[in-house]
N, C-alpha and C positions, 0 to 999 in steps of 0.2 A: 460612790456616794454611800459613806456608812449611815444606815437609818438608826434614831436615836439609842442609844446602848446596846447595837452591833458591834461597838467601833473598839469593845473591850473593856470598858468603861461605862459603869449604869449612868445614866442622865438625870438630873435633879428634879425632873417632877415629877408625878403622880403619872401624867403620860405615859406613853414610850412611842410605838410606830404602830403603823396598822397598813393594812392593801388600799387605803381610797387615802393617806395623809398628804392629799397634792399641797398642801400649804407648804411641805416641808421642799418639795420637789421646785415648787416654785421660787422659793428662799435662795437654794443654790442659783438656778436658771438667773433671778435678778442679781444676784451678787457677781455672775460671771460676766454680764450684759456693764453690770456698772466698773466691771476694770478698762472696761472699752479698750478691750486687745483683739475682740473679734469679731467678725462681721458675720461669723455665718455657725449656728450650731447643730450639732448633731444629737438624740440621746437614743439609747440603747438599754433596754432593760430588762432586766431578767424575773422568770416566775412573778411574785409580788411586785417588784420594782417593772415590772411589762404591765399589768394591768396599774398599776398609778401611773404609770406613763400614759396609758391610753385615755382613762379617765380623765387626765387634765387635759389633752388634746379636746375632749367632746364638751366640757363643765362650758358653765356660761363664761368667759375673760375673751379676754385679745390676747390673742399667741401670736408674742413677741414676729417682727419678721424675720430676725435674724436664724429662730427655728425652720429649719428647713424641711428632715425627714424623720421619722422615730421607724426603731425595729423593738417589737417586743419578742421575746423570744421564752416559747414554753409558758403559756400565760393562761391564769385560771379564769376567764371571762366571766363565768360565772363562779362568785365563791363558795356558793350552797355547794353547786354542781361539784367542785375539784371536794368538797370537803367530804361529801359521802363516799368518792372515791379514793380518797385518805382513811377514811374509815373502815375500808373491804380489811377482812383480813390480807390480804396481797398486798398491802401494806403497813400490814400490822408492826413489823421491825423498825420502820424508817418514822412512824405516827409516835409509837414508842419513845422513840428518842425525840422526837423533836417534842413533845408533850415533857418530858422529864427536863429536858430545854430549858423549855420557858417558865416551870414551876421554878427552877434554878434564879433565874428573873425574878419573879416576885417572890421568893425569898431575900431577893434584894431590895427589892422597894416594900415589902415589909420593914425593914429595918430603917427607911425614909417616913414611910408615912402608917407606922403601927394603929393607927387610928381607923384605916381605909381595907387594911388586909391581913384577916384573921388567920389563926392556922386552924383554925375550921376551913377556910375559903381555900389554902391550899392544899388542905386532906381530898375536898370535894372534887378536885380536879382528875377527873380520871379519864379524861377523850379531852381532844383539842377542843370540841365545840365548848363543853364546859371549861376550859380555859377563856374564851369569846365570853360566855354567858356569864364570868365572875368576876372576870378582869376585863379584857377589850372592851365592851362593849360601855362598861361604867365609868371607865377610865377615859372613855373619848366620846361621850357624849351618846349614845345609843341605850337603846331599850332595852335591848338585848341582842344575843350573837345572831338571830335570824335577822332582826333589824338592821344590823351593820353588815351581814352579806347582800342587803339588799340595796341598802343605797351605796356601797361601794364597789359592788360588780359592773366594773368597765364595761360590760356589755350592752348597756341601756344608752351609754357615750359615745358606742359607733358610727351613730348614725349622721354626729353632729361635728365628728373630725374633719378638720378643711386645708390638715396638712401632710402631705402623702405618710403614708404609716404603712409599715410590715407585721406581719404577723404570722411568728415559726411556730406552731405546732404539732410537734410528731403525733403520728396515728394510733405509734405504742406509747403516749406517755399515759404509764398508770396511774397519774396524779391529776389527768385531767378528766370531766365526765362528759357527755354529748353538748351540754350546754358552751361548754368551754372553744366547739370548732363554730366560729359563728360567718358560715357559709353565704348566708341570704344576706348579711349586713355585707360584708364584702362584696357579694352583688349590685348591691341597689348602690353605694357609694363608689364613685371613681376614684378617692384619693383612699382607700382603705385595699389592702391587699392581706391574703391569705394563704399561706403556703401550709400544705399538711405532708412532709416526708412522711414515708414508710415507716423508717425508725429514726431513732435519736435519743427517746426516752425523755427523762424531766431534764435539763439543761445538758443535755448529752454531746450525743453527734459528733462523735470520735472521727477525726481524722490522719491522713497520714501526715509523719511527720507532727502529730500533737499540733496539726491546723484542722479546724474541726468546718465543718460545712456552712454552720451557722457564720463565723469570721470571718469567710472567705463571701458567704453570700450578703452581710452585709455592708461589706466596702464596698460591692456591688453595689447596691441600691446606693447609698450616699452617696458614690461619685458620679449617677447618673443624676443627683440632684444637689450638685454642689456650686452650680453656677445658675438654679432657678431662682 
């Protein structure tokens, strides 16, 4: 699933994607439900795409039955939480690029909607959060970038999951912060599970043969739940 203007190609409106846009997640889901080829689904998501996976499992709807299990894999539960820890310098190189990224981006919907994004608003961009606080958060309806890590961090949505769920995150991933291992919710829920490898890193988990641990661990879990 490319999220809107990943796919290599800027998307026409003022939007784009963000970590809570389960409307877009859902779009897919009902559009595969209505080729009626399948009776039974799977989803798997990574980093950002793990926490909107999780968030629409917990948000108020009816989860389809034909969803069976989700794995999210390397997932920022909390988005404040993973973003201070994007912030450390020990991530200064990888925040860097991805910050120069997304300015790349809205120099592109600049050029759509000149009216909305100044190059004042792109100069000011100097940390991800002020990317969140100039663009995301205006652009998708929030107040601001504290406001949209807070009603989009999946973790407030554990508690209301009621379809088994995994959850891979390694011990070393430097992109995630305490908030992001959410222990006690996996506790108190039966269908919410928590795995914290030693290592693996942010969507890591090198294995032999270029089969990584996370691939092999979640055929596991689906095929223990592919005929409930």
């Amino acid at each position: 699933m490319n999220f809107r203007s990943c796919s290599g190609e800027i998307n026409r409106q003022y939007r784009s994607y963000h970590s809570g846009a389960t409307e877009d997640l859902e779009a897919v889901i009902q559009h595969i439900l209505n080729l009626d080829k399948y009776s039974q689904l799977f989803i798997k998501g990574f980093s950002l795409g793990g926490n909107m996976s999780l968030k629409y499992l917990g948000e108020e709807r009816i989860v389809p039955k034909e969803l069976k299990a989700v794995v999210a894999v390397s997932v920022p539960c909390s988005l404040h939480s993973s973003l201070v820890q994007l912030l450390q310098p020990k991530n200064y190189l990888y925040a860097k690029r991805f910050k120069d990224h997304l300015k790349v981006k809205m120099r592109e919907k600049q050029q759509l909607f000149p009216s909305k994004i100044s190059d004042e608003d792109i100069n000011n961009v100097k940390t991800l959060k002020d990317f969140d606080d100039i663009y995301t958060s205006k652009a998708h309806g929030f107040k601001d970038a504290m406001d949209y890590y807070k009603q989009c961090s999946s973790l407030q949505f554990l508690p209301k999951i009621t379809v088994p769920a995994l959850i891979i995150n390694a011990n070393n991933d430097s992109f995630l912060g305490p908030e992001c291992y959410p222990y006690n919710e996996a506790d108190e829920n039966s269908l919410l599970y928590l795995e914290v490898p030693k290592s693996g890193g942010h969507v890591g988990f090198y294995g032999k043969q270029n089969i990584t641990y996370t691939e092999k661990r979640v055929i596991k879990f689906f095929d223990e739940r592919k005929l409930c």
